[in-house]
N, C-alpha and C positions, 0 to 999 in steps of 0.2 A: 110566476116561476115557470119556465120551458120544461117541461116534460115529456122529454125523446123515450120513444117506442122501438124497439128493431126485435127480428126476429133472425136465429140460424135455424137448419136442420141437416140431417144427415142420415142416406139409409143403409141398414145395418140389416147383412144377413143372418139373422137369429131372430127366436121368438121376441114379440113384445114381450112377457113377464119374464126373461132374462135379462132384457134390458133394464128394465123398471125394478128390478132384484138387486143389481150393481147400482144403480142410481140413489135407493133404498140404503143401501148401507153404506151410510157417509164416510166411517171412521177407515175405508180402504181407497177413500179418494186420494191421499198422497200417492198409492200405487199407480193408481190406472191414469192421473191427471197431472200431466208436466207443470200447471200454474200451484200445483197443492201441495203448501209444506208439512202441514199438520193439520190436523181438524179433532175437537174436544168436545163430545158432547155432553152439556152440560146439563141440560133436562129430557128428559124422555116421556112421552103420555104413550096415551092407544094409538094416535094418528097423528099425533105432533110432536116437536122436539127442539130443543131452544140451540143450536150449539157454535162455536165457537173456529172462523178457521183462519189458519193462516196461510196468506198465497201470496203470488207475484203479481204485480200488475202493470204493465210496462218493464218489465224488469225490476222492479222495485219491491221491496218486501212488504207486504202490508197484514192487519191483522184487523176483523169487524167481525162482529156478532147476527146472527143471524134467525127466526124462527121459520119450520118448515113446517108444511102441513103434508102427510102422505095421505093419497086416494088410491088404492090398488087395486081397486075396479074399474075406476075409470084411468088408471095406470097413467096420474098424475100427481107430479109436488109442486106446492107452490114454494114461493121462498121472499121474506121481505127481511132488510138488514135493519138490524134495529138498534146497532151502532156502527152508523157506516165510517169508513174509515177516509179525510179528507184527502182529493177535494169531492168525494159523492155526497153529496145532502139526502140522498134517496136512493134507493136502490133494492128490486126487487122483479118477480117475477114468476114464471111456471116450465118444469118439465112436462111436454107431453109425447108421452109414446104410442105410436098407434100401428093398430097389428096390417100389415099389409097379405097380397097371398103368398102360398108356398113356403112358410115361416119367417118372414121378412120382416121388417117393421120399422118406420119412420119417427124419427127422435127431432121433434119441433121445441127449441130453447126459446124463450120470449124473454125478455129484459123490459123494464121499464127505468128512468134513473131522472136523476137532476144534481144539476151541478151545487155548488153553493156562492151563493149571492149568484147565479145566472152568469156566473163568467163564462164569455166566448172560448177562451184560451183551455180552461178545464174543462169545458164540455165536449170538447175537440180530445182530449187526452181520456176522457174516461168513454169517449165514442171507440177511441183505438185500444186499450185495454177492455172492451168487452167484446171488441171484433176479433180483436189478437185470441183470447183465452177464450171465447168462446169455441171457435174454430180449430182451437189444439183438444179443449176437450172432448168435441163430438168423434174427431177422428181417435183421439186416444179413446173414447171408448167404444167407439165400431171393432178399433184394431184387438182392443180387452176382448170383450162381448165375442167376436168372432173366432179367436182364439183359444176360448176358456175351456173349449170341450175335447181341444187337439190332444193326442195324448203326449205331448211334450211339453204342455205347459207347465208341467208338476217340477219337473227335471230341469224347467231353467229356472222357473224363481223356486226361491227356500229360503229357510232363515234357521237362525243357530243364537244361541246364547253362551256368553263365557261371562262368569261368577266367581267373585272374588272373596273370602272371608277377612275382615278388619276386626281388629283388637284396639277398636278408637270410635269415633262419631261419626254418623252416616253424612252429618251438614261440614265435616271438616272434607273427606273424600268428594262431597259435590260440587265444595268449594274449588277444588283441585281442577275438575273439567270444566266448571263455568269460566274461571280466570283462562280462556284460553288463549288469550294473548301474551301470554308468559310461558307458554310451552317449549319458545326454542331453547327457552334457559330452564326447564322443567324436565323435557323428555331429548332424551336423545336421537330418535327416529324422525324429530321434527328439526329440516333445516328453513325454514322460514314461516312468517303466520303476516296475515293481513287478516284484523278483525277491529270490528265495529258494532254495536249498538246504540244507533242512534233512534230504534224504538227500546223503553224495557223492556225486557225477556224475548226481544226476536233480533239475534244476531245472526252477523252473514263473519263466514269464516273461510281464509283461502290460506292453503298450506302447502308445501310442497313436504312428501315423508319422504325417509328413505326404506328401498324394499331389502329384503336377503340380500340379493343378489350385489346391491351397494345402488342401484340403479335409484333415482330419486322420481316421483310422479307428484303432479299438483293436482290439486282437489277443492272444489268449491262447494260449500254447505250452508245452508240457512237454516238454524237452532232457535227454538223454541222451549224457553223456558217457565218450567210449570212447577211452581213453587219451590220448596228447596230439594226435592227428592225424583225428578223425574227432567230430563230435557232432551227432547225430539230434535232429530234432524232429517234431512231432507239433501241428498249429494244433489247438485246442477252441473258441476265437472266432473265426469269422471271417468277414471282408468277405463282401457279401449277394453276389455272382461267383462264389461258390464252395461248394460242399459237404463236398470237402477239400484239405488242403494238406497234405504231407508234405514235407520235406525232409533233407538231410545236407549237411554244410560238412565240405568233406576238405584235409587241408595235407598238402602230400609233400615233402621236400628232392629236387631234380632241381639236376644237375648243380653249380652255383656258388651257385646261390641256394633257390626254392622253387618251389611250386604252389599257389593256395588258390582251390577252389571250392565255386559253391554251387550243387546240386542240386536240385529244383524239381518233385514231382510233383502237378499238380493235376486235381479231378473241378469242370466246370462249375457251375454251379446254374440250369438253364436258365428255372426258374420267376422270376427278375428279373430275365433280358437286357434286357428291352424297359421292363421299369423303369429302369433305370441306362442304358441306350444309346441307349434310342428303341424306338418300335413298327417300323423298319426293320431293326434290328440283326438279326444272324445269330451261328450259334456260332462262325462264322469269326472275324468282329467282335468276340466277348467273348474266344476265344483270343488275337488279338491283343493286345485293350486287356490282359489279367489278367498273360498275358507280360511287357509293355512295365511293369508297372507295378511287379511282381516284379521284373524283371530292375534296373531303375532303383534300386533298395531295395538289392537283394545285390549289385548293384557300386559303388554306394557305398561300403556296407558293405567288399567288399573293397578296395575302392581306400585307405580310410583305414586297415583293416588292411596294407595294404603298404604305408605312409608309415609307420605305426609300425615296421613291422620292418624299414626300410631305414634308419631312424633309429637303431635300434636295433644293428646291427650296425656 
């Protein structure tokens, strides 16, 4: 069996142990990393950690298992898949960061992989899916890392929650957002749906909503679905307000009835406020408006899921 080696790196003005800090804490890699939909950690030790992610690779959604080892001394992870997702038969590797002078410090990615059965043709495509996302992640996380201590990073990303009370089943309400191929006849903010799961629980969803204003906008999301009570998304199109949109829609059974909400974490896009707002507008101004505009959508959306599930019970 062929087993190809490559390495990226990228140098980033900020300490090593800020680097190796973001790197450390997986469960914020959707934020900082365009290939990352979700990531689930499913075990945790002192210096290891078994977890779960899902990403793009070529464009394509995929989802594979992963164990990591952290060294924060030698301000190194290793990482091998240990269900890789086809066509990788192998796949695995090390973060290293190493402290350069004047607070500097070089982020070297190493990969090792193999295709399965040795095909020429996948080895060629999982060559370009670790050239492609490696090279988006090192720059997304220089641009992260470089950023984190501005003080304007607080002011463009945020996140909010809006929480719904049901007089019904938390699994009828989940039922409501999972079918979201049924939305244009569901909700009325929704004039069109393109969706698919052609893995279990990782579907891609493309919608066009309509906003207040009557004006309609498309939006493309890859959801990950985590049992009956929790399903992760990840926007890859989206409204010119923003640069990301993350969120999770959680259903709980509380007391007689349920819970259903939706979580909300987004990064501004400060380069077309004053396009969209006015040459007046402020980041205050685009948090509001993106809020109000988000919030309007997911309570909807919950509000007709808990008509369904109080109908339902």
């Amino acid at each position: 069996m062929t087993t190809r080696e490559v390495e990226h790196e990228i140098t980033i003005n900020a300490p090593a142990t800020a680097v190796y800090r973001l790197l450390a804490e997986v469960t914020n890699w959707p934020r900082i990393f365009p290939p990352t939909i979700y990531v689930d950690r499913e075990e945790s030790g002192a210096n290891e950690e078994r977890i779960r992610i899902w990403a793009t690779a070529n464009g394509e959604p995929k989802t594979w298992t992963s164990r990591r080892v952290l060294d924060p001394e030698a301000l190194r992870i290793g990482f091998r898949q240990e269900v890789p997702a086809p066509p990788v038969a192998a796949m695995g590797g090390t973060w290293i960061v190493e402290p350069l002078d004047q607070g500097a410090s070089r982020v070297r990615l190493l990969h090792d992989y193999r295709a399965v059965d040795d095909d020429p043709h996948d080895l060629l495509w999982i060559e370009r899916a670790v050239d492609r996302n490696s090279t988006s992640e090192l720059a997304a996380l220089k641009e992260n890392v470089e950023r984190a201590h501005a003080a304007e990073t607080q002011e463009l990303t945020f996140s909010f929650t809006d929480t719904v009370r049901i007089e019904g089943s938390a699994k009828d309400a989940f039922a409501f957002v999972n079918e979201a191929a049924r939305w244009t006849e569901r909700l009325p903010h929704v004039a069109r749906v393109r969706f698919s799961e052609d893995t279990p629980g990782l579907q891609e969803l493309e919608m066009d909503t309509r906003a207040k204003d009557g004006s309609t906008h498309t939006t493309k999301s890859y959801r990950v679905v985590l049992g009956h009570h929790r399903i992760a998304y990840k926007q890859v199109t989206l409204p010119a307000l923003m640069t990301l949109h993350t969120g999770l829609w959680t259903f709980e059974e509380s007391g007689d009835g349920a819970t259903a909400s939706s979580q909300h974490t987004v990064t501004l896009n400060t380069d077309n406020i004053a396009k969209i707002l006015g040459p007046e507008a402020t980041v205050a101004d685009a948090r509001a408006y993106v809020q109000s505009a988000l919030s309007t959508n997911s309570l909807a959306t919950l509000g007709h899921a808990k008509e369904y599930a109080e109908r339902k019970s």
